[in-house]
N, C-alpha and C positions, 0 to 999 in steps of 0.2 A: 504494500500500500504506500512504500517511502516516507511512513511518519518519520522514521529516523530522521530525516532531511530536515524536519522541521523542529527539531526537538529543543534547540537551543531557543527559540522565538516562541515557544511554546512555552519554555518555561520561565524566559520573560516577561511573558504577558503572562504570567502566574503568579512570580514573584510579584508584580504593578499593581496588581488586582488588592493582594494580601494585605498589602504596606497600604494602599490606598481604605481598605477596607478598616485595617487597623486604626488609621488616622480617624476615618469618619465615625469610628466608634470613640475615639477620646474626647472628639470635638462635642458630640452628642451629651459625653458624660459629661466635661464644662458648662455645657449647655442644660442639662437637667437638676446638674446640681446647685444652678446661680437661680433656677426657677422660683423656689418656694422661700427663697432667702428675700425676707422685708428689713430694711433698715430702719430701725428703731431708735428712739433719741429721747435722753433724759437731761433735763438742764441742770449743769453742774450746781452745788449748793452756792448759795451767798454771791451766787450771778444769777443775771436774766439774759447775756446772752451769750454767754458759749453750751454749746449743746455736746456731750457724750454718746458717743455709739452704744446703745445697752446693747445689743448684742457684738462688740466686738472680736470677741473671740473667736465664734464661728466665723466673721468676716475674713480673719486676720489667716486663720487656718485652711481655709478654700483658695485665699489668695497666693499662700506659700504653696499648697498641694498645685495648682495649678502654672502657677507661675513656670513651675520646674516643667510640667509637662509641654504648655506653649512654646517656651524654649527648645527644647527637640522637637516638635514640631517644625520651626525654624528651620533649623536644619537636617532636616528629613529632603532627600532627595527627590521624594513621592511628593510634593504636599504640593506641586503646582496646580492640580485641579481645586487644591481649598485654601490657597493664598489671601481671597478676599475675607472669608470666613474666619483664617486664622488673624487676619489685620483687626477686623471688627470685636477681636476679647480686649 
């Protein structure tokens, strides 16, 4: 059938699929996990106007988990189909 002939291009377009596959699944998780996240704010005592993150810690913690992952994202050789995507985190 001469698949051998093809097998380098085959596994090419395998490998592209994967890595692409992977990425839109990370983008997704960024994307689900920033979902149900409302910023919430307490005004500090004995001011009226600096305002507190009450929830900062969860903020602070999605920011560092994801940070690391945008970054290799970055420089992922795959990511040219979700460049606008990875711009807009």
């Amino acid at each position: 059938m001469g698949m051998e002939n093809y097998m380098e291009a085959i596994e090419d377009v395998s490998t592209r699929a994967m890595k692409e596959f992977g990425i839109s699944k990370e983008l997704d998780k960024i994307t689900s996990d920033w979902a149900p996240v409302e910023f919430e704010f307490n005004i500090m005592k004995n001011t009226a106007d600096v305002l507190l993150i009450k929830n900062f810690e969860e903020c602070v913690g999605l920011t560092d988990e994801h940070l690391g992952m945008i970054t290799n994202l970055n420089f992922s050789p795959y990511k040219k189909e979700f460049e606008e995507q990875i711009e807009s985190l």
